[in-house]
N, C-alpha and C positions, 0 to 999 in steps of 0.2 A: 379510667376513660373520661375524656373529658365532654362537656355540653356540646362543644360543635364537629365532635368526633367525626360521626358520620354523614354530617353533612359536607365535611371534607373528602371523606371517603366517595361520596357521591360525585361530587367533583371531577375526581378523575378516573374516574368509569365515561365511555362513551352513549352520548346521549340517545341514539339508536340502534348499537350494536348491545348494550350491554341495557335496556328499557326493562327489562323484567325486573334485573338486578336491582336499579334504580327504584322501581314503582314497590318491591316488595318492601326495600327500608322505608323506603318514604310512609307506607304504611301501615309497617308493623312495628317496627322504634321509633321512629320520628313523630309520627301524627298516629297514632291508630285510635284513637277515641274519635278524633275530629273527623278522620275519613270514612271512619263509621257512619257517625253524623251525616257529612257533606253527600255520601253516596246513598244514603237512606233518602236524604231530601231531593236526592238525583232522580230514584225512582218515587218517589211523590209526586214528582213536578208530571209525570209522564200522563197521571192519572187527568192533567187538567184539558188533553187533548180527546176532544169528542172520541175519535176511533179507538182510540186506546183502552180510554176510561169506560165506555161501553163494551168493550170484547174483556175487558177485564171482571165487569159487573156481570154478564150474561155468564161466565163460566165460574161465577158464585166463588171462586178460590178465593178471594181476596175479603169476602163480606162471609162467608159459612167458615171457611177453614183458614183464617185468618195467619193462625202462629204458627199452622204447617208450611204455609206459602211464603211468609216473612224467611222462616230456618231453612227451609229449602232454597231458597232463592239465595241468601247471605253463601249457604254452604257449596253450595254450587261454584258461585263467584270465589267462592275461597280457594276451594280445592284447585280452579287455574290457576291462580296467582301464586297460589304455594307450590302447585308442582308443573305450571308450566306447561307449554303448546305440547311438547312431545308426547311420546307414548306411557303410558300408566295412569295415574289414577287422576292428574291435568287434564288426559284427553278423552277420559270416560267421563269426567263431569260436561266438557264442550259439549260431547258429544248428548248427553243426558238434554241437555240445554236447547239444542238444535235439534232435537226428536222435539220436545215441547212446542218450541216454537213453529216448528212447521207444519205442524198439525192445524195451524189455526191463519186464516189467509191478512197476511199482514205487510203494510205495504214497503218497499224499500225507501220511501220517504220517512215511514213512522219508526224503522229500524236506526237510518241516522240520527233520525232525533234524540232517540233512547241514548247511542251511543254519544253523543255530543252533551246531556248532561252530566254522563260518566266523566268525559273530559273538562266540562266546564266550571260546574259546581265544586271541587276541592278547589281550584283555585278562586274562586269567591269568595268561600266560608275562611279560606287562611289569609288570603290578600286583600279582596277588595270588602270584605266585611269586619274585616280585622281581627279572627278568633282564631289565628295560630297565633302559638308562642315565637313564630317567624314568620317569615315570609317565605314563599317559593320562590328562588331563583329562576331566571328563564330558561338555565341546563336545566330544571327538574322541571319544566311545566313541557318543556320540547321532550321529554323522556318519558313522562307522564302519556302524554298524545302521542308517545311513538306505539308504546303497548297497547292503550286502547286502540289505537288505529289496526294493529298486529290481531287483535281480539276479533275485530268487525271484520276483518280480512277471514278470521275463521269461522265467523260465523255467515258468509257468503253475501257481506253486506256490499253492494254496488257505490261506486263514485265517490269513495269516503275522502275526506277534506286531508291535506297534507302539512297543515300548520293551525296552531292551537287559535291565531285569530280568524283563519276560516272558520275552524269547528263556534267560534263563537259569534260569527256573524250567522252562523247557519240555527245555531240554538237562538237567539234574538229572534230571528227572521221567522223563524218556526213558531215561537211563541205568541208575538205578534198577529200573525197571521191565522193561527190554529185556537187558540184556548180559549175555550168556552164552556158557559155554563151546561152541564146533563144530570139526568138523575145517576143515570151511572156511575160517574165520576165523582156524583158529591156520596158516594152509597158507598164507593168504597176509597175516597177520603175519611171516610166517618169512623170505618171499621179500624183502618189506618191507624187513627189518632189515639181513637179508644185499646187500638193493641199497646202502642206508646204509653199511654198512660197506665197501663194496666203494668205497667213495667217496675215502678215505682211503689213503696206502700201506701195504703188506702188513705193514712193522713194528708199526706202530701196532693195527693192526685188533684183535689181542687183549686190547687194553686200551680200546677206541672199545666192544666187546659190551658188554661189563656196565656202562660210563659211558651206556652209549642207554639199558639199558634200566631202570636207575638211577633216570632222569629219568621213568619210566612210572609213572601213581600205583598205589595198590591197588585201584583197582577195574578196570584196565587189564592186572594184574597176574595180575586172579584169571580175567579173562574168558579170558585167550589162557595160564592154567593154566602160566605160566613161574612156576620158581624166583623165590621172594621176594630182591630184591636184600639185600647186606647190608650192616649200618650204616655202613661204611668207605666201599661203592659209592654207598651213597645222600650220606653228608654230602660225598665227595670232588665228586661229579658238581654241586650244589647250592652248591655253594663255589666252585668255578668257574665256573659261570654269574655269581654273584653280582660274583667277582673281573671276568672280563669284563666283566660290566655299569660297573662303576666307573672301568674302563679308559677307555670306550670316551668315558663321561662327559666326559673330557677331551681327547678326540681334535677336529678341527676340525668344521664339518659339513659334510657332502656338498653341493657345491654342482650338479652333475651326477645325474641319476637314475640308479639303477642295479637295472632291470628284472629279472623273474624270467630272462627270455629269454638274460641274460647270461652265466647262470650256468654253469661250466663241469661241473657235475655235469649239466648237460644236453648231451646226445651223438648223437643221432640223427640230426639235420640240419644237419649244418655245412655245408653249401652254400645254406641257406636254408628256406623251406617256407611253404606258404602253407595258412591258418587251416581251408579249406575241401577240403583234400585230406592231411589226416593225421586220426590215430587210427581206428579199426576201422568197417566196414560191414556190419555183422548184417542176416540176412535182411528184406528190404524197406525195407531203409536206401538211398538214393537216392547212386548214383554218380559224381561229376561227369565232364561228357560229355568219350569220349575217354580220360578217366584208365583206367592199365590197373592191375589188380589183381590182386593172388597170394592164392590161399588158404591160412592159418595150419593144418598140419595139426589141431595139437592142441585148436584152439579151432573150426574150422569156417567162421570168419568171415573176411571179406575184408582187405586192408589194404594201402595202396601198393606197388604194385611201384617196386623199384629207382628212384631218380630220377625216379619221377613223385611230389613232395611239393611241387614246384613246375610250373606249368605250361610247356609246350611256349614256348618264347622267339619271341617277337611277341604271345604270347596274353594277351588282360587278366588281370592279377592282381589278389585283393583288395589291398584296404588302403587308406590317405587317399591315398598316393605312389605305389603302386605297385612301391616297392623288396620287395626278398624280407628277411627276417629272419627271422634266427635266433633 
C-alpha cells in the first residue's frame, strides 16, 4: 500500500453520499492522532463561551470527575463514527448523547457553535496551522461538513450552515462576539489541562504546561485570563508540530484503523462498556432497566455503579456484534 493510497480512495467516494465513509478514513488511517488533537481542542474552545463554560462547571463533571467525562465523551463520539446513524450500537451512543444533553436547557445557538468547531478546528490544525503531514482537499473538508452537518441533524440541532465557509463564519462570528472571561470556564479549563498533562510521565509534565498551552491562540488566551505564552514557548511548541508533521509524511500508511476507543489515555473501562450505560444521568434522564447507579456526591447526578458499564452476562448488549469494547 502505497502513502497516498487512501487519499485516492477518498477521492472517488462521493463527497455527501458516501461522508461517513470519507470522515471515518480521514480519521482513523489518515490523521487519527492529529483529529484527536484538533477535536480535543474543538471541545476546549467551547469551555471559553460564558454559557457553556458555566453549565459545564455547575454540573462539576468536568472539574470532580474529570477522566470519566473526557472517556465518556471521546467514547461516545466514537462509537457514531464507527458504527454510524443507523440502528445498533451508532444509534444507542446518539441516543445516550441526547438523553445528556437534554436534560440540561441549552440554547440552539450554543449547540451550533459546539458543532461548528467539530467542523472547523481539523481543518485549522492540518491546513491553516500546518500540523498535517497533508493537507485537506476541498472533497474532504465538503465531506467532512457533510457528516457533521448529518450528526447535528440527529441531534435536532436547528438552521445548521450548508458549506464548510458558513460553518466558519459562524464559528468566528460566535467567538468574536461570545468569549469571555468566568470562573467557570477558567475552573474547568484548569482541570482540562491538568487531565492532559497528567497524560504524560511525571518528568516530562513541566515542560508538556507551557508547550499545551503554547499551542492556545490569543483569543483562547485572553478568555481563560492565562499568562501570555512566550516567544520561545510559542515558536518551540509550532516547530514541532511542524517537525512531526514532516516525519510522519514519510512514515507508511496505516493500513488497520486506529479508533478513538483505542486510545490508552482512555481508562475508565477496560473491561469493556456498552454505549447505553456510561456517562451521567441527570434528573429525569431515563435509567437503563436493572442498571444500578451511585450518586456523585459533588455533582448530585447519577452514574454507573461499579461494573455495571456493561450489561449483566446473557443480556443483550448494543452494538452490530454484540462484543463489549473499549
Amino acid at each position: 500500500m502505497k502513502r497516498f493510497d487512501w487519499r485516492d480512495r477518498i477521492h472517488e467516494l462521493d463527497a455527501e453520499a458516501d461522508c461517513e465513509q470519507i470522515t471515518r478514513i480521514l480519521a482513523t488511517h489518515e490523521f487519527p492522532w492529529d483529529m484527536e488533537q484538533a477535536l480535543g481542542l474543538a471541545l476546549y474552545r467551547t469551555y471559553a463561551v460564558p454559557s457553556v463554560g458555566e453549565l459545564l462547571a455547575r454540573t462539576q463533571e468536568f472539574t470532580e470527575r474529570t477522566q470519566h467525562r473526557y472517556d465518556d465523551t471521546a467514547l461516545i463520539l466514537n462509537d457514531i463514527m464507527e458504527h454510524g446513524f443507523g440502528p445498533g450500537r451508532g444509534r444507542d451512543a446518539l441516543r445516550r448523547m441526547n438523553q445528556m444533553h437534554r436534560s440540561y436547557d441549552i440554547s440552539n445557538d450554543d449547540y451550533l457553535y459546539v458543532l461548528s468547531t467539530f467542523v472547523v478546528m481539523p481543518v485549522r490544525w492540518l491546513n491553516d496551522y500546518g500540523y498535517g503531514w497533508r493537507r485537506l482537499s476541498d472533497h474532504e473538508i465538503a465531506a467532512s461538513t457533510n457528516y457533521y452537518r448529518k450528526l447535528g441533524k440527529h441531534m435536532g440541532i436547528k438552521d445548521i450552515p450548508e458549506t464548510y465557509a458558513a460553518f466558519y463564519q459562524l464559528y468566528d462570528n460566535y467567538e468574536r462576539d461570545h468569549f469571555a472571561y468566568t470562573d467557570g470556564g477558567r475552573a474547568v479549563s484548569d482541570s482540562t489541562l491538568e487531565l492532559m498533562v497528567g497524560f504524560y510521565p511525571s518528568w516530562q509534565r513541566p515542560l508538556v504546561r507551557p508547550f499545551t498551552k503554547a499551542l492556545l491562540d490569543d483569543r483562547l488566551i485572553k478568555a481563560f485570563d492565562y499568562p501570555e505564552p512566550s516567544g520561545f514557548w510559542r515558536a518551540a511548541a509550532n516547530g514541532a508540530m511542524k517537525a512531526r508533521a514532516k516525519v510522519v509524511r514519510f512514515m507508511p500508511p496505516r493500513k488497520e484503523p486506529r479508533w478513538a476507543r483505542m486510545s490508552p489515555n482512555i481508562r475508565t473501562y477496560p473491561d469493556g462498556y456498552d454505549p447505553s450505560r456510561i456517562g451521567t444521568f441527570p434528573q429525569g434522564c431515563p435509567v437503563p432497566h436493572g442498571m444500578r447507579t451511585q450518586e456523585v456526591p459533588a455533582t448530585g447526578a447519577q452514574v454507573p455503579a461499579p461494573g455495571e458499564s456493561l450489561p449483566p452476562e446473557g443480556a443483550e448488549r448494543s452494538g452490530d456484534d454484540g462484543a463489549p469494547q473499549r
